[in-house]
ZAPATI-595955 format. One record per residue (C-alpha): residue number from 1; x, y, z; residue in one letter. Coordinates in Angstrom, 3 decimals. Each point is the difference from the previous one (the first is absolute). Layout:
ZAPATI-595955
{site NUM, {X, Y, Z}, 'a'}
...
END
This chain:
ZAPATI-595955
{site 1, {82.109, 79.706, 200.554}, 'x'}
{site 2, {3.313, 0.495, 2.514}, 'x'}
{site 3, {-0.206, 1.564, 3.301}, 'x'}
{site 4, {0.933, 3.041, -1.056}, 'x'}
{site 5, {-2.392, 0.564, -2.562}, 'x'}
{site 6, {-2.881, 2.329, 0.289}, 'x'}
{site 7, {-3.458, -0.924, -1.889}, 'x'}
{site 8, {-2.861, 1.915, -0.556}, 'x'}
{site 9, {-3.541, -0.348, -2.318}, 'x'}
{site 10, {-2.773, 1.881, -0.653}, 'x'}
{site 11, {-3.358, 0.237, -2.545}, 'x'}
{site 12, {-0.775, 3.143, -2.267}, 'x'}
{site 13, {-2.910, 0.736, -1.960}, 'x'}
{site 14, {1.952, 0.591, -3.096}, 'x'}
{site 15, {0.421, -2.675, -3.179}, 'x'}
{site 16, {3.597, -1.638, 0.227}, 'x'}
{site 17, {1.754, 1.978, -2.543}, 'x'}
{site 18, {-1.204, 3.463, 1.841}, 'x'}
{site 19, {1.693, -1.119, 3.136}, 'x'}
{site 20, {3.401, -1.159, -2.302}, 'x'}
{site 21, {-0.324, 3.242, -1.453}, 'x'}
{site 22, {-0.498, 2.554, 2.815}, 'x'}
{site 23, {2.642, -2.631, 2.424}, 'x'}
{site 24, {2.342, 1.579, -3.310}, 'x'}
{site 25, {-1.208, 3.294, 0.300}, 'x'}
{site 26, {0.263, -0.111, 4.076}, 'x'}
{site 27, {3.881, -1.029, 0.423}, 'x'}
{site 28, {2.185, 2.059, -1.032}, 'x'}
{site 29, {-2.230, 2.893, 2.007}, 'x'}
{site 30, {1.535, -2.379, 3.302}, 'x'}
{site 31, {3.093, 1.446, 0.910}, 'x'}
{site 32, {3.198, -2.890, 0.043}, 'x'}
{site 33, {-2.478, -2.222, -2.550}, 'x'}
{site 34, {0.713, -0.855, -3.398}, 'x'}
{site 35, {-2.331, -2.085, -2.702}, 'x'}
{site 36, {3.033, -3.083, -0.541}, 'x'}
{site 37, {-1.738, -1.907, -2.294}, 'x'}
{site 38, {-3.922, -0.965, -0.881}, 'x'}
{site 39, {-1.710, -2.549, -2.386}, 'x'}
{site 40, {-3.839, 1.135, -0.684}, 'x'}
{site 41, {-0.647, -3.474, -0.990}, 'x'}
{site 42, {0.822, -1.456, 3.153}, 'x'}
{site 43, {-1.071, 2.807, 1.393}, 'x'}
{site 44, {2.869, 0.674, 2.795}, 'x'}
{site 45, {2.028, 2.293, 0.397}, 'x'}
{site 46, {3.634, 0.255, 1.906}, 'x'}
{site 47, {0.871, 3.118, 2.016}, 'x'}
{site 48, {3.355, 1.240, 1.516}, 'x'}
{site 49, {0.147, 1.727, 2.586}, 'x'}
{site 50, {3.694, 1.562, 0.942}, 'x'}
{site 51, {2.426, -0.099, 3.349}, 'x'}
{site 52, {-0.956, 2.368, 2.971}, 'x'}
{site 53, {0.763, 0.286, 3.207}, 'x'}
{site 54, {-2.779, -2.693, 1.273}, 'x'}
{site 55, {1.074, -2.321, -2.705}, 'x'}
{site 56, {2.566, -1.276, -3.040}, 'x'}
{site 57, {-2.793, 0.057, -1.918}, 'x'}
{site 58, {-2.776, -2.405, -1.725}, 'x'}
{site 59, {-1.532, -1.904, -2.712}, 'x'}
{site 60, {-3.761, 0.345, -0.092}, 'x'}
{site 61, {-2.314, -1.673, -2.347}, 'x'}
{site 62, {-2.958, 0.251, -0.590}, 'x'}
{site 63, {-3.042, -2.354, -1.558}, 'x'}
{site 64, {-3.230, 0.577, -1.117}, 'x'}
{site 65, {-2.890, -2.328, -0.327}, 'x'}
{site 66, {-3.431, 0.532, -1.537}, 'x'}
{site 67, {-2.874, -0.779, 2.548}, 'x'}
{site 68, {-2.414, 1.375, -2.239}, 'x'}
{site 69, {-0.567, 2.252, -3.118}, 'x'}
{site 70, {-0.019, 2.900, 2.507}, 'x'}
{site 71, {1.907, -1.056, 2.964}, 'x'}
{site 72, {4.010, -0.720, 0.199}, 'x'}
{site 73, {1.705, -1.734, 2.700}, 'x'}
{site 74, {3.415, 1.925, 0.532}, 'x'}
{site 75, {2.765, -2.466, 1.599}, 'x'}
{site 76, {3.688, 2.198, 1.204}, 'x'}
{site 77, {3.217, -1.583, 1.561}, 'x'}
{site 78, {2.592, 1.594, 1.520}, 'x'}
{site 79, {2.966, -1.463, 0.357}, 'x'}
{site 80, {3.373, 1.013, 1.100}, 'x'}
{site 81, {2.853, -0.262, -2.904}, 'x'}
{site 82, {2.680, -0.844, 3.265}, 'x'}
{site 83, {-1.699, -2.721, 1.815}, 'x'}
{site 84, {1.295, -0.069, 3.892}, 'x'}
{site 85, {3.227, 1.506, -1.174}, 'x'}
{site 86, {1.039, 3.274, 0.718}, 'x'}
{site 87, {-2.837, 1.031, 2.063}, 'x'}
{site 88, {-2.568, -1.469, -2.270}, 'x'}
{site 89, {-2.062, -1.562, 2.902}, 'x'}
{site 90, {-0.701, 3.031, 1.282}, 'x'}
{site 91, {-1.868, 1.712, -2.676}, 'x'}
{site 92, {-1.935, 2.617, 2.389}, 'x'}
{site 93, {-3.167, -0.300, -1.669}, 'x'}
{site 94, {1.158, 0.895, -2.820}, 'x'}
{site 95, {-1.253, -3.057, -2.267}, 'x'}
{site 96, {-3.566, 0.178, 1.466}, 'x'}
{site 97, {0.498, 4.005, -1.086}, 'x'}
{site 98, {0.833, -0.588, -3.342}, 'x'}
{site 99, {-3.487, -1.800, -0.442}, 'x'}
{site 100, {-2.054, 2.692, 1.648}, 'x'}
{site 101, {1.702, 2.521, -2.208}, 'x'}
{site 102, {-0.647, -1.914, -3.202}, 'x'}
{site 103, {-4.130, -0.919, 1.059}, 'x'}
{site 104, {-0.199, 3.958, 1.254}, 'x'}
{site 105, {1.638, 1.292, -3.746}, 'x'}
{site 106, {-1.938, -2.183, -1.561}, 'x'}
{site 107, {-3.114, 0.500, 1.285}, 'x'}
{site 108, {0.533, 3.397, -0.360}, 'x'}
{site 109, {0.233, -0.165, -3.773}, 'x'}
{site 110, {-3.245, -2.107, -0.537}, 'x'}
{site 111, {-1.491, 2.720, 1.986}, 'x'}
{site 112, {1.188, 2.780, -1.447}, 'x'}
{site 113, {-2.308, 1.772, -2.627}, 'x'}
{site 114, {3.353, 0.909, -2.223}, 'x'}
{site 115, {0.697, -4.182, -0.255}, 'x'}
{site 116, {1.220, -0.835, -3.526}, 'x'}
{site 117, {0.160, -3.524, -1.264}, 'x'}
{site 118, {3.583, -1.156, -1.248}, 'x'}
{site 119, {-1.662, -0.415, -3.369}, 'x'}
{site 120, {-3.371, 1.451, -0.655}, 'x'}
{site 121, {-2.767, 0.892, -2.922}, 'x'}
{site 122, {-3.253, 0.677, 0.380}, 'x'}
{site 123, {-3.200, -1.137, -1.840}, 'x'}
{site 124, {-0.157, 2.465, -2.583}, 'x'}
{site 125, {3.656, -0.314, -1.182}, 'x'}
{site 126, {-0.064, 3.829, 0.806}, 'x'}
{site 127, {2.881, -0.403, 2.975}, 'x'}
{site 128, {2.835, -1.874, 0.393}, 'x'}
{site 129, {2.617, -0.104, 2.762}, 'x'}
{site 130, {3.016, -1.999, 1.518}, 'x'}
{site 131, {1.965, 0.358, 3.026}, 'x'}
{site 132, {3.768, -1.351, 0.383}, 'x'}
{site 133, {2.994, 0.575, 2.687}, 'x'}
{site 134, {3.010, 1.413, -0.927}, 'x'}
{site 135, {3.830, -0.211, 1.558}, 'x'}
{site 136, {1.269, 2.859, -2.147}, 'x'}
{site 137, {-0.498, 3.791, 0.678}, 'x'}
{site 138, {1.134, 0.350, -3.881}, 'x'}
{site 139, {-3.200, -2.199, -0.809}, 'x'}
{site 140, {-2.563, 2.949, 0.472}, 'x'}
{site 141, {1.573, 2.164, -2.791}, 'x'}
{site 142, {1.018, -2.891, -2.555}, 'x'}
{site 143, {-4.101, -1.201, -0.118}, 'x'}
{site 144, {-0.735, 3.668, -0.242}, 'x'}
{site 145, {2.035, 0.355, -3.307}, 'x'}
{site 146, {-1.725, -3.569, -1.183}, 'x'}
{site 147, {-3.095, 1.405, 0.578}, 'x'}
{site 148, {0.437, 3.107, -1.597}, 'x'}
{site 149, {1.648, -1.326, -2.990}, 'x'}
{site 150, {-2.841, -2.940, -0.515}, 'x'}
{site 151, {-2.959, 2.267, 0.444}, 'x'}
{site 152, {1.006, 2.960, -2.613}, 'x'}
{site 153, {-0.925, -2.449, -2.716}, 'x'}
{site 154, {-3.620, 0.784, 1.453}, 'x'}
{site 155, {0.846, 3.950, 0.503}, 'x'}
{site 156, {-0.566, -0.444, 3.576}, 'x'}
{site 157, {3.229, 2.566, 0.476}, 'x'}
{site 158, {-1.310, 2.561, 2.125}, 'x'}
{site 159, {1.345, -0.354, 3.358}, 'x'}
{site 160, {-2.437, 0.591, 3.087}, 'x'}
{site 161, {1.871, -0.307, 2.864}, 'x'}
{site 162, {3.601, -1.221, 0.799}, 'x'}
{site 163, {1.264, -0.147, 3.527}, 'x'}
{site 164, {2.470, -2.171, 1.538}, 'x'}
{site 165, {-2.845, -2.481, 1.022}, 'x'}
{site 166, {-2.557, 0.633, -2.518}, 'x'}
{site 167, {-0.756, 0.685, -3.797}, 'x'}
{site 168, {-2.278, 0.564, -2.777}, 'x'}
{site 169, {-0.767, -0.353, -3.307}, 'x'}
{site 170, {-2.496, 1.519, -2.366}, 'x'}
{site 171, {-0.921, 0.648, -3.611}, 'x'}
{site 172, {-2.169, 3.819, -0.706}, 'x'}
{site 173, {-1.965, -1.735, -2.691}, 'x'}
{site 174, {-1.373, -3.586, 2.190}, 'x'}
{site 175, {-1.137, -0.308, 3.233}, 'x'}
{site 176, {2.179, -2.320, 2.004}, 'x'}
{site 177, {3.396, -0.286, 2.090}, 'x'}
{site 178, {2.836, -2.324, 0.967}, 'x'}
{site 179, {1.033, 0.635, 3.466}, 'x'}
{site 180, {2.869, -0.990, 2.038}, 'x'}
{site 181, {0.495, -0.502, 3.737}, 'x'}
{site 182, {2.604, -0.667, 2.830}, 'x'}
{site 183, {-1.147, -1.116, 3.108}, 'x'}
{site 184, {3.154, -1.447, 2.266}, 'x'}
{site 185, {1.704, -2.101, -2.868}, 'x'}
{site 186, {-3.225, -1.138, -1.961}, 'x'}
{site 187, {-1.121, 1.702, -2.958}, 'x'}
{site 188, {-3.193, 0.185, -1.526}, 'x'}
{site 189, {-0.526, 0.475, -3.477}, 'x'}
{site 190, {-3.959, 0.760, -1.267}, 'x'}
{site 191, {-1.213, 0.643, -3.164}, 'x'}
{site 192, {-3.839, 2.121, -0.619}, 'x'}
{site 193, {-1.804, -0.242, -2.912}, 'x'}
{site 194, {3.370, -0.493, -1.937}, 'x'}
{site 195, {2.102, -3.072, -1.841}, 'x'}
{site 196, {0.756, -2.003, 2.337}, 'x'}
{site 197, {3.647, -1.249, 0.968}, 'x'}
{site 198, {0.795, -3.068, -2.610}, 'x'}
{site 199, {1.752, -2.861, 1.269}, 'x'}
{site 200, {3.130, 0.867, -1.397}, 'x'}
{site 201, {0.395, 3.184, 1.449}, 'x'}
{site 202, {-1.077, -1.507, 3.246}, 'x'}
{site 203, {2.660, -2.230, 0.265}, 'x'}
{site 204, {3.035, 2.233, -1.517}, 'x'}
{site 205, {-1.550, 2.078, 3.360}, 'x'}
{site 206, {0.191, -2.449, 2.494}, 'x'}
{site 207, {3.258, -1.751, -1.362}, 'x'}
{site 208, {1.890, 3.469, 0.889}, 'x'}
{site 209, {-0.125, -1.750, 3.678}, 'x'}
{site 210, {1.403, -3.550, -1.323}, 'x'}
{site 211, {3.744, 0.770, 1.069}, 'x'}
{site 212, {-1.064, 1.746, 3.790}, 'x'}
{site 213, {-2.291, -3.045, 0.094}, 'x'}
{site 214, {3.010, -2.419, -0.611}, 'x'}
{site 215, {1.806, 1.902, 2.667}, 'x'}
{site 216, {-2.639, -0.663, 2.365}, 'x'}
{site 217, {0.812, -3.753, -0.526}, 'x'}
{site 218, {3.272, 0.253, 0.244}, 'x'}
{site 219, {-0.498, 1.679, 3.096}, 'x'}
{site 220, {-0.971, -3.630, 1.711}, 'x'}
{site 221, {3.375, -0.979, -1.123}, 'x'}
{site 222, {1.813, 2.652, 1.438}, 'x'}
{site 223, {-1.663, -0.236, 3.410}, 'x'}
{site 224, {0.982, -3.867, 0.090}, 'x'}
{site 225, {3.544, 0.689, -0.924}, 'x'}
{site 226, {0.259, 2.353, 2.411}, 'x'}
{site 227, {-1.110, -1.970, 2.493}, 'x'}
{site 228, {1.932, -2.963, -0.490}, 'x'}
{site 229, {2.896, 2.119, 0.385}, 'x'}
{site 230, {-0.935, 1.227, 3.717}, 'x'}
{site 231, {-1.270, -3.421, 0.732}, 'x'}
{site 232, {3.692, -1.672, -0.930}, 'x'}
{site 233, {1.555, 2.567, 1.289}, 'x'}
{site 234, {1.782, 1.053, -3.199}, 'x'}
{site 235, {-1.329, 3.790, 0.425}, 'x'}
{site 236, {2.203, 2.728, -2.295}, 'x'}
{site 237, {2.223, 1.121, 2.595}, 'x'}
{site 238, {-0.196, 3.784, -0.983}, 'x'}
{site 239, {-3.817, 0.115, -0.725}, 'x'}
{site 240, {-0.331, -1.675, 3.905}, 'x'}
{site 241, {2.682, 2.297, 1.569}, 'x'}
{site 242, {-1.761, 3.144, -1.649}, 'x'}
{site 243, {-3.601, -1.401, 1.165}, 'x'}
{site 244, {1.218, -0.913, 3.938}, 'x'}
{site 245, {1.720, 3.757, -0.121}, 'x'}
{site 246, {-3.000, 1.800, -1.320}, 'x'}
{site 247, {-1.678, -2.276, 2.884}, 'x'}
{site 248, {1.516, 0.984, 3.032}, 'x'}
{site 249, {0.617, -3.342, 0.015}, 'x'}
{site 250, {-3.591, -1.589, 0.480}, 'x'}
{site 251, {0.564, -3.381, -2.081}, 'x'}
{site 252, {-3.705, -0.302, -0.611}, 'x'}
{site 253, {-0.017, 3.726, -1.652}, 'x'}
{site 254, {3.434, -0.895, -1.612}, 'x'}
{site 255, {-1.552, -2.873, -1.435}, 'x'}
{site 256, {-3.517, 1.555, -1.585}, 'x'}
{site 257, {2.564, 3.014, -1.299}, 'x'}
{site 258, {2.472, -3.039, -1.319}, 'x'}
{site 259, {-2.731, -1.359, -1.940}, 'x'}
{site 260, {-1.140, 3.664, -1.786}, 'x'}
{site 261, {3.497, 1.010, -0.804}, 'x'}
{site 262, {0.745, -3.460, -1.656}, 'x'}
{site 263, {-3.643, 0.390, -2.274}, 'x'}
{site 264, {1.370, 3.172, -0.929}, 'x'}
{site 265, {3.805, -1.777, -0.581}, 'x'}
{site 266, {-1.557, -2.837, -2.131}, 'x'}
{site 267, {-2.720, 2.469, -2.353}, 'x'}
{site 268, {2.358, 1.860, -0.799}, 'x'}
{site 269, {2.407, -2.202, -1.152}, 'x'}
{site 270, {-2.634, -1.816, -1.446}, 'x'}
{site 271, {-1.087, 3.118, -1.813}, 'x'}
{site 272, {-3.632, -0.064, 1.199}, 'x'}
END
């Protein structure tokens, strides 16, 4: 671990994949923190979290480790993406804040009486449920037409309730429902009493995120191009002049706002 990295650990009374699950869940509720990537088999999961004024940002990840059926051992780095350049010895506390923030959100889930598993059914086959993040605000309406249009086969057509952050399905003839929910950028799905979600539907759902996901990826990219080009001094001379303006001529400010306007530059030229 360098100097600049901040570590932190801690036990929970929760099986393994509860703690992958509600570390998922907890994120993107962190403001500045996005899920980068995670493998459940590994169990670990990598967390960005973006520039601000106490930092140019970092890469956090996280590993889990099974102490025993009922107790996880939850293992977070912080570490800045800048090294000792451009201020990045000087993080302000922020890398020991970014593991607070995570333990507190997640703790919070496991806590919280409303905690969903990312995938879920119980004993009697009688519920089912599954929990994902999304990157698109078009996501919440596209899975609302796939669920609509796979559930009339079973006459469940009736609809309950249908909000911007929650909806309902049910059928006047069966008991039962399929409900919907947006909390932050996760949505829950549940089914009651009802057919449950088939795999195939399941992943045309989840694969409506595939291209924002890629873009997340890419995003790595973009951030190291970026700041290769500050680093060799090979800046775009009217992206910098309109950052140190719009900066009253504070190079550290000119350089945070060099690095947004040049994300924006790149995605969009890039098309994502």
């Amino acid at each position: 671990m360098g100097f600049l990295d901040h570590q932190g650990e801690s036990e929970l009374p929760f099986t393994q994949e509860k703690v992958f699950n509600a570390i998922l869940q907890a994120i993107p509720t962190i403001e500045g923190m996005e899920i980068s990537t995670f493998d459940k088999l590994q169990s670990r999961i990598v967390v960005k979290a973006g520039i601000s004024i106490m930092s140019w940002g970092e890469n956090i990840p996280i590993q889990l480790s099974k102490i025993s059926e009922n107790k996880t051992k939850i293992k977070i780095t912080s570490t800045p993406k800048t090294g000792i350049l451009f201020g990045g010895a000087f993080d302000l506390g922020k890398n020991r804040n970014n593991i607070e923030q995570i333990l507190s959100a997640t703790s919070r889930i496991l806590s919280s009486e409303i905690y969903n598993n990312f995938y879920e059914s119980d004993a009697n086959n009688d519920k089912f449920s599954i929990s994902f993040q999304i990157h698109d605000s078009n996501t919440w309406n596209n899975i609302k037409i796939k669920l609509i249009d796979f559930y009339k086969e079973y006459n469940f057509t009736k609809i309950l309730i249908d909000k911007e952050e929650s909806f309902m399905l049910g059928c006047d003839e069966k008991k039962g429902y399929i409900s919907m929910t947006l909390d932050k950028n996760i949505i829950t799905i549940v089914t009651f009493k009802v057919m449950k979600l088939d795999s195939d539907i399941i992943d045309s759902i989840t694969n409506l995120n595939k291209n924002k996901v890629e873009a997340l990826i890419n995003e790595d990219e973009i951030y190291e191009k970026i700041m290769i080009e500050i680093e060799n001094d090979k800046k775009i001379k009217s992206t910098w002049a309109k950052s140190f303006a719009q900066s009253n001529g504070d190079e550290n400010k000119a350089n945070a706002l060099y690095i947004n306007l040049r994300i924006e530059e790149i995605k969009k030229s890039q098309n994502i």
